[in-house]
N, C-alpha and C positions, 0 to 999 in steps of 0.2 A: 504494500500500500504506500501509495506518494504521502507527502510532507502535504502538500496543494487537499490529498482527496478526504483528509480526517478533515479541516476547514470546512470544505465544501458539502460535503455530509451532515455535518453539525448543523452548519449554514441553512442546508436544507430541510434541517425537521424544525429549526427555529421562523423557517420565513413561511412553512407549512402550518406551523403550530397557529402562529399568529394570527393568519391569515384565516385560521378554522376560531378565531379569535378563546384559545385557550390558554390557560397559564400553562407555568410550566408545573407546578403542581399538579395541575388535573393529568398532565400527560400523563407526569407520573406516575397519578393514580391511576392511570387505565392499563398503563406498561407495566406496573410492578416492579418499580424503580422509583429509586428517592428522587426529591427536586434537584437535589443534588449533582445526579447522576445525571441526571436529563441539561444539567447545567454545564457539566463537566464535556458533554457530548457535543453541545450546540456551539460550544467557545473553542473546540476542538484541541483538548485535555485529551480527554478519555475516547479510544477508539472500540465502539458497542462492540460486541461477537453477535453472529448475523442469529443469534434467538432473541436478544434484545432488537437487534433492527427489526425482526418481524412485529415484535411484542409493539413498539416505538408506530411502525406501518399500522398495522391494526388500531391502534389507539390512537390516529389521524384518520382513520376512515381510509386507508389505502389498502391495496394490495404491497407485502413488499418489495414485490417488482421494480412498482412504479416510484417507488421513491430512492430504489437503490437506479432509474433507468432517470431519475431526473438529478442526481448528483452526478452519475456519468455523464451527462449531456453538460453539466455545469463545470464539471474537471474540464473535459474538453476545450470547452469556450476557457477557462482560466488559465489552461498551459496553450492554448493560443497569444491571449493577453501575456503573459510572463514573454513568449520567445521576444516582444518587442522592448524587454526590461534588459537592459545592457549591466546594470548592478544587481547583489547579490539581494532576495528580499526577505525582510524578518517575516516573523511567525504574525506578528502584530500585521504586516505586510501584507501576508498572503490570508491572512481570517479576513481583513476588506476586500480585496480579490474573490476571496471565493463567492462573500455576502454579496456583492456586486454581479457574479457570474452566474451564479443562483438565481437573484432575483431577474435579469435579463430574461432565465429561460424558462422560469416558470411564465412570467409575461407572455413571453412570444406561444406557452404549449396554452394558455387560456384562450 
């Protein structure tokens, strides 16, 4: 797993969550996962194991498909953005990048 795809992931159950206008509490409650954890995930700390991502999908009303197929669409577009970065970029760096890559492609799949 890249550096760019834990951001982007995170990125993407945070601008998902949102957008289903929940905290990150309720996620958690739906995931069986502390806020904590759901906090540690979206600011891309902690990299889920793909029974949490389902648990995470399910508890957005997704299939987890579609959420691990809209973080892939979102790496994508961010390591296109990065090849035009000539310097190296922090972790601070690439968590706006991703949040930024994320929200582009959720827009353009609505």
């Amino acid at each position: 797993m890249t550096d760019i795809y834990r951001f982007v992931l995170g990125a993407s159950i945070a601008q998902i969550r949102e957008h289903a206008r929940l905290k990150q509490t309720d996620l958690a409650q739906k995931a069986g996962v502390t806020q904590a954890t759901v906090s540690r995930i979206e600011h891309g700390i902690l990299v889920p194991d793909m029974t949490t991502v389902r648990a995470m999908a399910l508890g957005l009303g997704l299939k987890p498909q579609t959420l691990l197929a809209t973080a892939e669409a979102a790496q994508a577009r961010a390591e296109s953005l990065l090849k035009d970065v000539s310097k190296p970029v922090s972790d601070v760096g690439l968590g706006g990048l991703a949040s930024f890559a994320v929200a582009v492609t959720i827009s353009q799949a609505c």
